[in-house]
C-alpha angles and dihedrals in degrees: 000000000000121000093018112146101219088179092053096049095042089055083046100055095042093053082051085060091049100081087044096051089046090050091051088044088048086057101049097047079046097051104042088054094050097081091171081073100037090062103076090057125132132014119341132169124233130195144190148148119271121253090218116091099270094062091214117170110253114210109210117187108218130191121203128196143160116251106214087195090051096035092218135079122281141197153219118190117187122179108250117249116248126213108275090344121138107207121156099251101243107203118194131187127196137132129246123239135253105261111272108193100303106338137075127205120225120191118191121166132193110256099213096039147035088256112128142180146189128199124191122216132219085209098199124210099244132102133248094011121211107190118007122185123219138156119257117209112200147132134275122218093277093061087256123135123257134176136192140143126299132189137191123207126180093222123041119261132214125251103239088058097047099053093064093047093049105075103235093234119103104181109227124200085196086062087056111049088081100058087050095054096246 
């Protein structure tokens, strides 16, 4: 390793880093002044009914936050723990989309399986938001899809309340296949 000038590629490599660390500079000064995006930090509680038969609301605790290296919002849902239940905790990661018009797109898979779902967002023009309605595509057990209401709420609700703002309809493809002669 004679005649090799350290000073010189040491000056060389750092001046490589030098478009990298501006780009992720460029990011940070754009996110923190798009408020529309900062508002969905933090946790949040989303429910919804239950594709299976009983229709029961399912509470999911979800944590946002911004990914400098992404440049967009991810997330982490984790199933919330009941009282003496002993569910198997389902966790599951995804991002949340730019705004599009009114809606915004949310992708969370399962970590451990091929299940996915996607949520859209009425995303409202207030801010802070407290409780914000979307739509949740997902499916059911038999691998059909199903549809219903969802809705995100930055502090938990009881149940006696959220069962009268959920509308009580979870569409089925599975109801269906009879009436189309399947």
């Amino acid at each position: 390793m004679t005649g090799v000038d350290w000073p010189e590629v040491l000056v060389g490599f750092l001046l490589g880093l030098v478009p990298l660390i501006s780009r992720q500079l460029y990011i940070l000064i754009k996110y923190t002044r798009a408020p529309g995006r900062r508002k969905y930090l933090g946790v949040w509680w989303t429910y919804h009914r239950s594709t299976t038969g009983s229709g029961k609301i399912i509470e999911r605790r979800v944590s946002v936050r911004y990914s400098l290296i992404f440049d967009r919002l991810t997330l982490r849902e984790e199933n919330a723990q009941e009282v003496g239940g002993n569910a198997v905790p389902l966790v599951y990661s995804g991002h949340i989309s730019s705004r599009q018009g009114m809606v915004r797109y949310v992708e969370t898979a399962h970590e451990a399986s091929h299940e996915r779902n996607v949520w859209f967002l009425f995303d409202p023009f207030l801010d802070p938001i407290e409780r914000t309605v979307g739509i949740y595509l997902s499916l059911d057990l038999r691998g059909l899809p199903s549809a219903g209401a969802l809705m995100l709420s930055r502090e938990r609700v009881p149940s006696e309340e959220m069962d009268s703002m959920l509308d009580s309809h979870v569409l089925r493809v599975a109801e269906l296949l009879p009436a189309i002669n399947h």
